[in-house]
N, C-alpha and C positions, 0 to 999 in steps of 0.2 A: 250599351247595346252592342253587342255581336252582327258585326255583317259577312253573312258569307259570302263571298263572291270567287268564280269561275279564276282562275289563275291569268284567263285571256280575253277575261271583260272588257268591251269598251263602252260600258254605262255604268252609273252609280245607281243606287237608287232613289237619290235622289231625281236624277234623270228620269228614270224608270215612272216615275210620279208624274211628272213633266209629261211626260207624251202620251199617258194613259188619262190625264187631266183635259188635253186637247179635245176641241169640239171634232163632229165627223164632220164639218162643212174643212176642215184644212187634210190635204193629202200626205199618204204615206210619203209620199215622193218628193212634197215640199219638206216635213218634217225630216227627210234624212239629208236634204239638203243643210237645212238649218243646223244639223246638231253633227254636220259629218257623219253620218252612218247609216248601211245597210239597208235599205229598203225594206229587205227582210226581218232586219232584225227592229224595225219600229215596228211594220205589222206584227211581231212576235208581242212585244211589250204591251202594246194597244190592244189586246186581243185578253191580256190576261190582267186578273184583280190583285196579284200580291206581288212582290218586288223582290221576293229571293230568287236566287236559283232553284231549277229544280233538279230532282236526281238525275242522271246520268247514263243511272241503271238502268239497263234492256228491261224493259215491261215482260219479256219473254227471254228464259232462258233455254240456248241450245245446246244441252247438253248431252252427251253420249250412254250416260250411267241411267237406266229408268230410278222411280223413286224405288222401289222395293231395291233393288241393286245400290242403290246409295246407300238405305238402310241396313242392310249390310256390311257393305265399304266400312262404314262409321262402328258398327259392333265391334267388328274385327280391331278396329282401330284401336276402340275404348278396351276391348277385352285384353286383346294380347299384347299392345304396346306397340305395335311394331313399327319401326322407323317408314320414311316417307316410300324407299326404295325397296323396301321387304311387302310392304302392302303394295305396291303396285306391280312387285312378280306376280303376289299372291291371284291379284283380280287380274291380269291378265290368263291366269291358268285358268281359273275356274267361275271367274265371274262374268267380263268384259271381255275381250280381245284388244277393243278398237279404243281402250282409253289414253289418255295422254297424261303424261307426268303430273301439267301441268293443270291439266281438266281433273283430277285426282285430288290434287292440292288444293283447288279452292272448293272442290265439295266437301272435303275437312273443313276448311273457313266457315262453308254459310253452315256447316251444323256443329260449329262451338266446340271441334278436336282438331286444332289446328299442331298445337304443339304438345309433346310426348312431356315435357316439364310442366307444364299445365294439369295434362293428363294425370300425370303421379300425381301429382299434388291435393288430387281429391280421394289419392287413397287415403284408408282410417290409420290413425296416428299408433304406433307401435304398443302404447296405454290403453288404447278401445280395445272392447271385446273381435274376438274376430270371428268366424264360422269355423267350424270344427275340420280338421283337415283328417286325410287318410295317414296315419299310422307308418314309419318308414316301409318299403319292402323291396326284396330283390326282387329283380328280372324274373318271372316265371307266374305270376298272380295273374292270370289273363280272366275278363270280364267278357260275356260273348252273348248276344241277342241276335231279333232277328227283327226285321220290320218292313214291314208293306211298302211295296210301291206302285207307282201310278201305272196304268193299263197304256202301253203303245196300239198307237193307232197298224201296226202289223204283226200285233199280237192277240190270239184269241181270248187269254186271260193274262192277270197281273203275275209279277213274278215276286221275289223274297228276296233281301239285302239280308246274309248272314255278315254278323261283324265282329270281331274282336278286337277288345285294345289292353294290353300291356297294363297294371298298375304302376308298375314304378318307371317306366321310359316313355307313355304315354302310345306305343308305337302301335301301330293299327294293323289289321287285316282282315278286307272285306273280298265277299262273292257274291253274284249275284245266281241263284237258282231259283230250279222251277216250281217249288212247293217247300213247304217247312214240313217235312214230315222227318220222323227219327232219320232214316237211310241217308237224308240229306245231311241233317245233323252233323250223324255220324262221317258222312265224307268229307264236311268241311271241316270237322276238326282235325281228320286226318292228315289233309293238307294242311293245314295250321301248324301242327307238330312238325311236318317237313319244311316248310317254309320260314318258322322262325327263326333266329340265331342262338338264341336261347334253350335253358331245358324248363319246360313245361313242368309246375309243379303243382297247383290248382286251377283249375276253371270255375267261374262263377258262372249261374243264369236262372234265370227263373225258370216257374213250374211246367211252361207249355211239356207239349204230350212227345214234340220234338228231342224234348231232354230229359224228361225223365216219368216213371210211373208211377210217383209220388200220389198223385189224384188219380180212380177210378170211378167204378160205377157205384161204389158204396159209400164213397168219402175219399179222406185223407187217411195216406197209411205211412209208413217207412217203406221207404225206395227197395225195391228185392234185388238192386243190381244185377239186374237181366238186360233193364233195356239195351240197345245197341250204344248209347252213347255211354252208357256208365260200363260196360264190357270196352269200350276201346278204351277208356282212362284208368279201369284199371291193367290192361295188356301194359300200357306205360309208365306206372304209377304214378297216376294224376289223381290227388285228391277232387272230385265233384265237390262243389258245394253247391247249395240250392237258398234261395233269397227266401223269407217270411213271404207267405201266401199274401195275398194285395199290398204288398209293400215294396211297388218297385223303384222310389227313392233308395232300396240297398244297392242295385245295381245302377246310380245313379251316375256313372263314369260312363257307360259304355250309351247308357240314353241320353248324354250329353253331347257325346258322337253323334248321335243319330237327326239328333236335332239342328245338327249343323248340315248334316245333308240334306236334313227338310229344307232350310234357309237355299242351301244349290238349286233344289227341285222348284223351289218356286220362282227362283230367279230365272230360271232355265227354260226352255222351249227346246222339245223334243221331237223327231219327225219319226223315229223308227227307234228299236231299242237296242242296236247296236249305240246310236248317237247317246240315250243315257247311261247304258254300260261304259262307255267311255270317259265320260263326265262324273262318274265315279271313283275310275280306277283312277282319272286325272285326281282330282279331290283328294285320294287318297295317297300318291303318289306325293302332291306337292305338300300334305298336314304331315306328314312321317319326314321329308326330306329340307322342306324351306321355310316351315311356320315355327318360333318362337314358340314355347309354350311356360307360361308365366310362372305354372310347378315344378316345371324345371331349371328357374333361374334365367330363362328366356334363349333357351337353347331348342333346336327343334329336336324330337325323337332320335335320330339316326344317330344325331349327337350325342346324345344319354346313352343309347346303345351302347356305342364306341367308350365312352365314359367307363363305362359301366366296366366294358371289358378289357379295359387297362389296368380296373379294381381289382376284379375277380372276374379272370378266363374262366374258373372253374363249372361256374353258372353256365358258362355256352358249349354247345355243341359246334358251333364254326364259327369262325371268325368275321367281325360285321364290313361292312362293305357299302357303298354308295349304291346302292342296287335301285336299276331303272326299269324294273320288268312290271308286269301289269300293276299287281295289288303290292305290289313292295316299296 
């Protein structure tokens, strides 16, 4: 038989038996007489029907991280790998603030991603089949959507997250404007092309009317490259390409992104839309400069950048840089 006992017991269970055996005609006070101890701790004994210990454990924990924000914390963990001190820059940017190393660490414990060798260890064996990956590419394959966001309360309507991300460096660039119509389109991808380090050599995105005039009022036709976004890509020579009509698993890099901001949005509490324009560009700022990303050997974006351009300068147009400005 297994007895557990408290490391600072002073009863056996024996004992334990003993004075929960006692009639109630004999007092606590004679019984801790009798057996040396605590007053308290006979009424504790007497009081209850089984003779182990019990947990130890707060009935209530105070923690800092809500459950949706733990759930979270844990994603990040399982998905990217990322060591104990990388995830917690990470949720101090754009999750938590007020978390503690320590308060971090054991909400790994209680959801079973304590340790990053454990973690690996449930990846599939190098012999299993694996999911089909993206094809090598240089610097220049940019993926670009656009997706709704939630209406601030000093806003009269919602506004649009235009976003682009890099295939082969992972590296992002997001804006936030007032409508998804072409003209806007068209201005973020202009600033896109100024902003990147890179030479822009395709864009992907699907068929909205923002990108392109593939759909009208008769149907589906071939794009007459007029629109305003397929005239600024060719000024540049940007090949356009455009996804399979209801098939936006092709542009599934860039809706992966987006899904990660949905996971921010809902963790997040907004008062005005300066505070979520911030919480974006934050987002965006620390997944290009501090996050690991597992496609690239667990190096973050700016990394691969730099990589990249050690390779082949020829691909960039300037040279890459720890850049701390809004969307960068």
């Amino acid at each position: 038989m297994n007895v557990h006992l408290h490391k600072n017991a002073r009863t056996t269970p024996a004992i334990r038996r003993e004075l929960q055996a006692q009639p109630a005609s004999v007092t606590d006070k004679e019984l801790a007489e009798t057996y040396h101890l605590n007053r308290h701790t006979v009424a504790k004994w007497r009081r209850r029907e089984r003779t182990e210990d019990a947990s130890h454990r707060p009935r209530t924990l105070h923690t800092t991280l809500s459950p949706a924000q733990e759930a979270l914390v844990v994603t990040l963990r399982e998905t990217l790998l990322l060591p104990l001190d990388d995830l917690l820059a990470v949720t101090h940017e754009f999750v938590n603030a007020e978390v503690s190393r320590s308060g971090l660490s054991r909400c790994l414990r209680r959801h079973g991603a304590p340790s990053l060798k454990a973690l690996r260890a449930r990846e599939p064996a190098d012999d299993k089949p694996r999911h089909k990956t993206f094809k090598d590419y240089e610097p220049g394959f940019v993926h670009v959507d656009v997706k709704y966001l939630p209406q601030m309360p000093d806003e009269d309507r919602r506004q649009y997250l235009f976003a682009a991300i890099d295939r082969a460096t992972r590296w992002v660039y997001v804006e936030i404007l007032p409508d998804k119509s072409a003209a806007c389109a068209k201005g973020f991808l202009s600033r896109l092309i100024d902003k990147a380090a890179f030479k822009i050599r395709k864009v992907l995105t699907d068929n909205g009317k923002e990108f392109t005039d593939r759909f009208c009022a008769t149907g589906e036709r071939k794009p007459t490259g007029r629109h305003p976004f397929d005239r600024l890509c060719t000024k540049h020579a940007i090949e356009h390409r455009l996804i399979q009509p209801r098939k936006p698993q092709t542009n599934g890099m860039i809706e992966r992104f987006n899904g990660r901001i949905a996971d921010v949005l809902a963790t997040t509490r907004f008062d005005s839309s300066q505070s979520l324009t911030e919480t974006i560009a934050s987002y965006a700022r620390v997944y290009n400069q501090h996050i690991p990303q597992k496609a690239l050997g667990h190096v973050a974006p700016i990394q691969a950048l730099k990589d990249w351009y050690q390779k082949d300068p020829e691909l960039f147009k300037k040279r890459v840089y720890n850049l701390t400005g809004l969307y960068t």
